[in-house]
N, C-alpha and C positions, 0 to 999 in steps of 0.2 A: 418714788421709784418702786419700780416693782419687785425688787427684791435680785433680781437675774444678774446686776451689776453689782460687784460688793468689791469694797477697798477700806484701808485702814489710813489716814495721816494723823501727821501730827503739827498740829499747830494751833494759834492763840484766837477762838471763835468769835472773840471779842474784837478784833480788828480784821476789816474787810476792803475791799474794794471794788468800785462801778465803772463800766469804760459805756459812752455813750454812741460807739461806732454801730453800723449797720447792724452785726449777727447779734453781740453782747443786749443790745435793747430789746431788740426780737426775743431774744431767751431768757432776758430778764434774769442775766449772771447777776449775783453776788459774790465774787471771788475773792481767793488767795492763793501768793503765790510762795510755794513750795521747793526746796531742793531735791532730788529725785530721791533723795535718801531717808527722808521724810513721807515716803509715798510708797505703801505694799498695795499691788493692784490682787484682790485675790480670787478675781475672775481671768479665766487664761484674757488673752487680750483678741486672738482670733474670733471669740463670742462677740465682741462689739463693733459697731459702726463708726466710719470715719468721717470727718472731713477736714479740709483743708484750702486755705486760700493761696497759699504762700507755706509751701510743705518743706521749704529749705530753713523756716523760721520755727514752723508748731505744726500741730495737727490737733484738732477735739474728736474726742473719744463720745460716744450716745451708746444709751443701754439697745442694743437690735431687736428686743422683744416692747419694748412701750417707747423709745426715740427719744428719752429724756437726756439732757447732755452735763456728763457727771463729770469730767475735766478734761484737760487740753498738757502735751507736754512737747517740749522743746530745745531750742536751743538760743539766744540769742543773748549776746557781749553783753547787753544796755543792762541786762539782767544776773548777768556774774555768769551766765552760760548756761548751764542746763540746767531747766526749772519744769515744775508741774504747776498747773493752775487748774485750783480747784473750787467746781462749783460748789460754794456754800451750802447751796439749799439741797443739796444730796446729802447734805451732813445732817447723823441725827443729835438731837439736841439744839443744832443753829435754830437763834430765835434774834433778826435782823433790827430787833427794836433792843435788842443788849449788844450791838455791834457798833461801832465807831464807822465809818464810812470814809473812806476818801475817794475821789471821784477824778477819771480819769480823759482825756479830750483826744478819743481815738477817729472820732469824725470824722476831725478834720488832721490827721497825723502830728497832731502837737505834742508831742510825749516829751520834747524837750521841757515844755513849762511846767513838768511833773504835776505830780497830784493834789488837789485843793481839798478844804473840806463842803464845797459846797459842788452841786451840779455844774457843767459846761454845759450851755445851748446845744443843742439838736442844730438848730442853722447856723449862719454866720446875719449877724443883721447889718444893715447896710447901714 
């Protein structure tokens, strides 16, 4: 990052997670997901860029000066309700070869068969 996006969390660098859906692969997330109270963003939030697929769920947060995308927050039951998810590799220190993994099947909207530790396909194979 270029330095323009700065935030403080708290959480355990050693366990992360991968969702294999459209945007996550493209961005090449390593995440973690956070309670909002876990989360000091200490750039105003008007500084950063949005997007959003489904804005009544989340929204991800991108630094407006280099477009790197540093995390996403929300709201959703499945997750205890309000959470922040945060991309790892904004974090300094994260080093993804002392991280556990588990891996997520957002593809194809499986989230019911939770997290594996191994990859989900990209396709579905026939």
């Amino acid at each position: 990052m270029c330095g323009d996006t700065r935030f403080e969390v708290e959480l355990d660098l050693s366990k992360g997670s991968k969702c294999n859906c459209t945007v996550c692969t493209r961005l090449g997330v390593t995440g973690s997901i956070v309670k909002p109270t876990a989360f000091t963003l200490l750039t105003p939030e008007t500084n950063l860029a949005s997007f959003s697929r489904n804005p009544q769920v989340a929204s991800r947060f991108f630094c407006a000066r280099c477009h790197v995308y540093c995390f996403g927050k929300g709201h959703l039951e499945a997750l205890g309700g309000d959470f922040v998810s945060v991309n790892l590799n904004c974090v300094d220190g994260f080093d993804v070869s002392k991280t556990e993994l588990v891996h997520w099947d957002g593809r194809h909207d499986n989230w019911h068969a939770g997290p594996r530790p191994s990859p989900w396909p990209i396709a579905i194979e026939a």
